[in-house]
C-alpha positions in Angstrom: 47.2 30.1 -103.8 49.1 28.7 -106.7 51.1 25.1 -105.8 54.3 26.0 -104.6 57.4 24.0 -103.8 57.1 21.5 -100.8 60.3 24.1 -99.6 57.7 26.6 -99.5 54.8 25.1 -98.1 56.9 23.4 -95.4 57.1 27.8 -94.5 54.0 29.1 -95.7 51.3 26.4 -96.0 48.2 26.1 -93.6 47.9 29.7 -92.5 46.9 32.2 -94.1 47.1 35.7 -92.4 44.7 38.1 -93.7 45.4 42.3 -92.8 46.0 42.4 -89.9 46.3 39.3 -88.5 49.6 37.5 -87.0 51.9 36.1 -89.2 52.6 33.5 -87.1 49.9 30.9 -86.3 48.2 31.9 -82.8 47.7 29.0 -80.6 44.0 29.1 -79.3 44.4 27.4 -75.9 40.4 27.7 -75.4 37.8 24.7 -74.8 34.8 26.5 -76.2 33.4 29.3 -78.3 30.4 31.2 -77.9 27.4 31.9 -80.2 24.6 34.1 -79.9 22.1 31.6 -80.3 21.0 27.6 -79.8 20.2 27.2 -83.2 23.7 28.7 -84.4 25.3 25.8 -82.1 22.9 23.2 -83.1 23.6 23.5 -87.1 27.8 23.3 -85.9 26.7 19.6 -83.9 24.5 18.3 -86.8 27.6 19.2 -89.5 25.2 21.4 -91.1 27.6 24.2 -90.9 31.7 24.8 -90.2 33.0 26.2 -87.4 34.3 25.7 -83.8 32.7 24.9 -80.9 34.0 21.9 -78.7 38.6 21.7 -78.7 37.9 18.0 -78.9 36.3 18.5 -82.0 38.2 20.9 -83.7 40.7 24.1 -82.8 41.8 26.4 -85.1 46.0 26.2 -84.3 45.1 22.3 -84.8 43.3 22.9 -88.4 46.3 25.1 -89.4 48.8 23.1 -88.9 46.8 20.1 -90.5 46.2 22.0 -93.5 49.7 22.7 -93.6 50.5 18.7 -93.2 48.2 17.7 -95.6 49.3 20.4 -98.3 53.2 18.6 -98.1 51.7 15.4 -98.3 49.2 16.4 -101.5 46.3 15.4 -99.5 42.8 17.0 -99.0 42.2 16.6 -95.6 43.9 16.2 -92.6 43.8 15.6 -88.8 46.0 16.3 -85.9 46.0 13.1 -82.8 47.7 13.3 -79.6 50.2 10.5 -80.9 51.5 9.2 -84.1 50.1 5.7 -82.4 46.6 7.8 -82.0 46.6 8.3 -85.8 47.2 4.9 -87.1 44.5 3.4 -84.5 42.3 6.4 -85.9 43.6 5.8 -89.5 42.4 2.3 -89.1 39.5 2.0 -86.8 37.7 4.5 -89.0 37.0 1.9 -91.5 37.7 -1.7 -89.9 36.3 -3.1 -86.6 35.0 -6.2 -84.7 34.7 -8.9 -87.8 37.2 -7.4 -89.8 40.3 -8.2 -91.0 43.3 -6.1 -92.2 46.6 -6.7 -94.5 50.0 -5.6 -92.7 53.4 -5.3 -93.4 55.6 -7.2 -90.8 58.4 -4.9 -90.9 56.5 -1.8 -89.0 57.3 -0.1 -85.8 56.4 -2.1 -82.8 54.0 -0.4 -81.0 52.2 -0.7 -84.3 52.7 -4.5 -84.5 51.3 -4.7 -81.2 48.3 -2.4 -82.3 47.1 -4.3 -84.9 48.5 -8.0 -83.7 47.2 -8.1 -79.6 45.4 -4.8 -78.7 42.9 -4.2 -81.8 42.6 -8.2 -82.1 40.7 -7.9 -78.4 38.5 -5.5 -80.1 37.6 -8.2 -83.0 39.8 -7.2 -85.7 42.6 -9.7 -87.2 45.7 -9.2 -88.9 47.8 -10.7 -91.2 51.5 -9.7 -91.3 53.2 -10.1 -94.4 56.9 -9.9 -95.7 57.0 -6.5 -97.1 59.0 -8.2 -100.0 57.2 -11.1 -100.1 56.4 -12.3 -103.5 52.9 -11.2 -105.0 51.5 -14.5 -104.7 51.9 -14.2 -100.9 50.6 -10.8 -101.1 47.7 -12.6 -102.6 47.0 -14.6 -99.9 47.2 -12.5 -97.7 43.8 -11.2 -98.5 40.5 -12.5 -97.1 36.8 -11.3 -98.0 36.4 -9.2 -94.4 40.0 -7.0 -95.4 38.9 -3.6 -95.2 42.8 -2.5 -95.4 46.4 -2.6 -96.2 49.1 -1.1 -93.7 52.8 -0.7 -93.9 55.5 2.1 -93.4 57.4 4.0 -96.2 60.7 3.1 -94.0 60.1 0.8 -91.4 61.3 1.7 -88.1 63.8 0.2 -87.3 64.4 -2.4 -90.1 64.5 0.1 -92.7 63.1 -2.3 -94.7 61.3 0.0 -97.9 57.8 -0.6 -98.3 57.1 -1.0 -102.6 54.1 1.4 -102.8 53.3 1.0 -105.9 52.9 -3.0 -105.5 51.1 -3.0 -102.5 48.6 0.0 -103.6 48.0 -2.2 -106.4 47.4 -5.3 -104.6 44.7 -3.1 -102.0 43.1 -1.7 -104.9 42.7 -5.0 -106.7 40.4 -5.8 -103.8 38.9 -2.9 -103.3 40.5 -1.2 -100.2 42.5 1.3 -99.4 46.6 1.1 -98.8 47.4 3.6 -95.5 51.2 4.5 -95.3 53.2 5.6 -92.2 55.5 8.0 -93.6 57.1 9.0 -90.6 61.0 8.4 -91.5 60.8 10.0 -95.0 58.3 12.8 -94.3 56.6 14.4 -97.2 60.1 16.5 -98.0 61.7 12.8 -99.3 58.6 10.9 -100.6 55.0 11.5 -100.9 53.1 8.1 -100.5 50.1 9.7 -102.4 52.0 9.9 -105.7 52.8 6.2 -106.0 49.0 5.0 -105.4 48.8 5.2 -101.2 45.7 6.2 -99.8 46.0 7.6 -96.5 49.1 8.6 -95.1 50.0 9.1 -91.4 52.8 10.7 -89.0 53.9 10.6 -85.8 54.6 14.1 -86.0 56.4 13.7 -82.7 59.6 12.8 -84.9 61.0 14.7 -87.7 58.2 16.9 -88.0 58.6 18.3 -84.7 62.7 17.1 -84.8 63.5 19.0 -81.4 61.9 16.2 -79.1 59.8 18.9 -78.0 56.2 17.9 -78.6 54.2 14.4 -79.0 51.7 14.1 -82.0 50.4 12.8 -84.8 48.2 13.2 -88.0 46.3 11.2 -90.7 46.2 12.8 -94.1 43.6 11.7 -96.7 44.3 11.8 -100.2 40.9 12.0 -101.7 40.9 9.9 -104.1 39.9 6.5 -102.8 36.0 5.7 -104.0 34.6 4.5 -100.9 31.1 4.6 -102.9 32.0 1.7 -105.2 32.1 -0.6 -102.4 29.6 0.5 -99.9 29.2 -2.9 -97.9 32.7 -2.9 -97.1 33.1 0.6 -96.0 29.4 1.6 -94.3 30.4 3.7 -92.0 31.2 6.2 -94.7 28.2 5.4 -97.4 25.7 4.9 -94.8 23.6 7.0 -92.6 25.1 7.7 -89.1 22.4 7.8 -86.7 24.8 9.5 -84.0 24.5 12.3 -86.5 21.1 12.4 -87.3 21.9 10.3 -90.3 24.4 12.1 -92.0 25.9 10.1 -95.2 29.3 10.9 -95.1 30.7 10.8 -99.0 27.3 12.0 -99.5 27.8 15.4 -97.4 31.4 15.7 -98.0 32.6 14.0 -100.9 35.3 11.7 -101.6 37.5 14.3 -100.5 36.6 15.2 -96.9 34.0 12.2 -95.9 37.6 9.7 -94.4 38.4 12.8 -92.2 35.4 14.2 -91.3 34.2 10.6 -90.2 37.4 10.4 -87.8 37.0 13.6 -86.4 33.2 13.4 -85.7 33.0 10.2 -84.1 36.2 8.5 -83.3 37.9 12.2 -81.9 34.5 12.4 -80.0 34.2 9.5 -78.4 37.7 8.4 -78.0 39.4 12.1 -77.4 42.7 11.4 -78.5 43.1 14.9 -79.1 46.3 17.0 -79.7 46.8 20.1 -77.6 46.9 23.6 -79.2 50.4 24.3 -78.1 52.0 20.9 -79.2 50.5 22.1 -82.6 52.3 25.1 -82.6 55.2 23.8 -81.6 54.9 20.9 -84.7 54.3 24.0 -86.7 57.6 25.1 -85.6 59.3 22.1 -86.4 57.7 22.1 -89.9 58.7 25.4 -90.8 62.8 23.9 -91.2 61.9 20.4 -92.0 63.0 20.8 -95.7 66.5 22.0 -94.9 67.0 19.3 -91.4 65.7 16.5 -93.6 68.7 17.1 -96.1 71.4 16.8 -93.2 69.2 13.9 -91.6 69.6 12.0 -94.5 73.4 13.1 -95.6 74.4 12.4 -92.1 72.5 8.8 -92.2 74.5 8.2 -95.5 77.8 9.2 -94.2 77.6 7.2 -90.9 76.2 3.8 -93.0 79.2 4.1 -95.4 81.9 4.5 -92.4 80.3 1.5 -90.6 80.3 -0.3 -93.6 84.1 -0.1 -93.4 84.4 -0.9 -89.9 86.1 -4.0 -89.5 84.0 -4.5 -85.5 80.8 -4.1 -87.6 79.2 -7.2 -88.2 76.4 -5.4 -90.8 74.7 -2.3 -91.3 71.2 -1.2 -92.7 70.8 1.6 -94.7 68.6 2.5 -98.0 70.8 4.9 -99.1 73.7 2.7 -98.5 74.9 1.1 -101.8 74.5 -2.5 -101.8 71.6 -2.6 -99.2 69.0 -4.5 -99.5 67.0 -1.9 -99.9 69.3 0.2 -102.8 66.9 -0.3 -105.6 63.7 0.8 -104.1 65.0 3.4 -102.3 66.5 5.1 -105.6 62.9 4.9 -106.9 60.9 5.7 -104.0 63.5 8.1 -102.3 66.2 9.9 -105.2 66.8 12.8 -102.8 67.8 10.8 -99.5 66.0 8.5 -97.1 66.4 9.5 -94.0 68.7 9.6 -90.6 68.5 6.7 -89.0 70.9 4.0 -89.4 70.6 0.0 -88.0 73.4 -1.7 -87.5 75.0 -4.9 -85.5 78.7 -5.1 -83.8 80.7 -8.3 -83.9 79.8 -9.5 -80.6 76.1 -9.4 -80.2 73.8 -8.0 -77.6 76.9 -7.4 -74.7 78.5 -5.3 -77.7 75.9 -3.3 -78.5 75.7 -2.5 -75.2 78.9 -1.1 -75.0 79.2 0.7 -77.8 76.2 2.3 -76.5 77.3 3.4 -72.9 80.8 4.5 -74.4 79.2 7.1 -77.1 79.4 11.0 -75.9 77.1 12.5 -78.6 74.7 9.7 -79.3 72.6 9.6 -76.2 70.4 6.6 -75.4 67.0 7.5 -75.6 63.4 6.1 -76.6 63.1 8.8 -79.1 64.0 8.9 -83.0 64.4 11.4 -85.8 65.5 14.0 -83.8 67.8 17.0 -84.1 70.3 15.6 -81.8 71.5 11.9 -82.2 70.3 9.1 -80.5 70.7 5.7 -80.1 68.7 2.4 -78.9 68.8 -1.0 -78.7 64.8 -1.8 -80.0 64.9 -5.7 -79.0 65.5 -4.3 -75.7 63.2 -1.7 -75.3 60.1 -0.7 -78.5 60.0 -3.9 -79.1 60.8 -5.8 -75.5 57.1 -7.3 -75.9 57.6 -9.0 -78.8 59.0 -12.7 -78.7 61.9 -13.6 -81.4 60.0 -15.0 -83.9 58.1 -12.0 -84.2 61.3 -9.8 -83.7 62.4 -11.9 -86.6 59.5 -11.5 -88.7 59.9 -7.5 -88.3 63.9 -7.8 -89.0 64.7 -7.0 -85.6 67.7 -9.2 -84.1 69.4 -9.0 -80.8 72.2 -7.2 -81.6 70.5 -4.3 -83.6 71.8 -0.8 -82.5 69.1 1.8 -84.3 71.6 5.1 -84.8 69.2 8.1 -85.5 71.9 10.7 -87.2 71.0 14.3 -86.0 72.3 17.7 -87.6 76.0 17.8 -85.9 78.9 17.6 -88.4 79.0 14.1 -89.7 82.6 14.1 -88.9 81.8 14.3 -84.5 79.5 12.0 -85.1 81.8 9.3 -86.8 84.7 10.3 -84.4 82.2 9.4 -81.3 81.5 6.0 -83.3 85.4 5.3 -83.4 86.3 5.9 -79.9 83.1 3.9 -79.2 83.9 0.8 -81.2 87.1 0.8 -80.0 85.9 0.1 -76.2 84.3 -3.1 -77.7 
């Protein structure tokens, strides 16, 4: 199939119906599959051969809608996880573990921070967190012999801070290692990490992909390009034989553009099992299917709300890329030219008990854990996503006490800013 417009993939892409078949993609809520013989089953175990045998493994309705991820994002290979949070502890795990260290921007989502700064540093693995606009000689630094990767998010949730791909591909590269991107807030429809030099991109498909706070996932998507082979004592897991697999090389069986994947799926989804279910899949799949026309009112809608705040004379500050004048203007308009996404941070003259009552007083922004979805939402992170860490570290990630994350749904942009007015006025 000739490449076709991310509009048209977000439709199309991942199944293919042959005569016959459903247009739709079918959701195969089955554990197992059966074969004629031993020796059919045996060749699927030992990778000798494709096919299905195990859910865990691998499910068809799962594959599809991977295939269709990884075709937005330019990728050639994908995975589907029972959580974005499953993907980047896949995404990383599969090549750094006990002994190893990995590179971090400090402006990520918290549950990520804790990931990498408390719960993987119990399994051996250290991080450094680093400004993600730190200067290039503290980027530098940063960097120890053990690094086996660099992490950061596209748009950091909920700083907003945007992550300079291109700088920090460069700096992984320079030492031989692969940059993984969280591309959550942008999606593929607003930037494609791959392009500017990343890696291996992940989702927490649970947000805008899905965008109907229907259905929790995630996904890693491998771009294929990375050379695992030129440095095969950092990376062994992938240039050396597996003996759980009867000492299968991986880049050797699959390539540069399947061996990252098929590594994750064959031992980490087996042994660990963080698997995503057939009909949260099809349900993603749904979401995907409009993602190129909700992303454009996501990000219009953030826009409009960051400019009226912007005016407000109860607003202490406001966060937005698309925002002129933000920090963040510049590399957003390189990064992100058609929009950045729906979610807006912002503070009200007053701190913490402010934000708390604009909250309570909005109708249509609804207090909720979620994000990016279709309806608006609204949170106060220090007091909940990011309640575990202490205030140097909410610091460090951008994240003050009076920091009200806004996620801008699809309603008119004019109810939304009428709920913000009669809210600030209560403050």
């Amino acid at each position: 199939m000739a490449t076709h417009s991310v509009d048209t993939v977000c439709v199309q892409g991942g199944w293919r119906p042959g005569d016959g078949d459903p247009r739709q993609v079918p959701i195969y809520q089955n554990t197992t599959w059966k074969y004629d013989t031993s020796e059919h089953m045996g060749k699927l175990f030992d990778l000798e051969e494709s096919g299905y045998f195990y859910t865990r493994l691998a499910n068809p309705t799962n594959d599809a809608v991977a295939a269709k991820i990884a075709e937005l994002e330019g990728g050639t290979a994908a995975m589907l996880t029972s959580s974005g949070q499953a993907a980047n502890f896949f995404a990383v795990f599969n090549i750094a573990g006990a002994g190893d260290h990995v590179v971090a921007s400090s402006a990520i989502y918290g549950g990520t921070y804790n990931l990498l700064a408390h719960t993987m540093k119990r399994m051996g693995l250290e991080c450094t967190f680093v400004d993600p606009h730190c200067s290039d000689e503290e980027l530098e630094a940063a960097f120890r012999p053990n690094t086996k990767c660099v992490f950061g998010e596209t748009i950091a949730n909920p700083a907003l801070a945007v992550l300079d791909i291109e700088r920090f591909a460069a700096a992984a590269h320079a030492h031989g290692v692969p940059l993984i991107v969280d591309n959550t807030f942008p999606t593929p429809v607003l930037c494609r990490p791959l392009e500017w030099g990343a890696d291996i991109v992940t989702h927490s498909t649970t947000k805008y992909m899905d965008g109907h706070a229907a259905s929790v996932g995630g996904a890693i998507v491998d771009g294929g390009k990375f050379d695992w082979t030129a440095y095969p004592e950092k990376f062994p897991g992938l240039c050396l034989p597996d003996e759980s697999y009867h000492g299968v090389v991986y880049t050797e069986r699959f390539g540069l553009e399947g061996a990252f994947i098929t590594k994750a799926t064959a031992q980490l989804m087996r042994d660990l099992g963080s698997i995503q279910s057939p009909q949260n899949a099809f349900l993603i799949n749904l979401g995907l299917e409009s993602l190129h026309l909700r992303m454009a009112r996501h990000a219009e809608n953030g826009r409009k709300v960051a400019e009226y705040l912007a005016a407000h004379p109860r607003v202490a500050w406001v966060r937005h890329p698309s925002l002129e004048g933000d920090a963040e203007f510049e590399l957003a308009a390189k990064y992100l030219p058609q929009g950045s996404c729906g979610v807006v941070s912002f503070g009200v003259a007053g701190g913490r008990a402010a934000a708390e009552t604009l909250m309570k007083n909005l109708k249509l922004g609804q207090i909720a854990t979620h994000v990016a979805d279709a309806r608006t939402c609204v949170l106060h992170p220090a007091n909940a996503t990011h309640r575990q860490m202490n205030d140097a570290e909410l610091a460090a990630a951008g994240i003050g006490a009076d920091l009200i994350r806004l996620s801008c749904g699809i309603e008119a942009a004019d109810d939304l800013i009428a709920d913000l007015e009669q809210a600030l006025a209560q403050v």
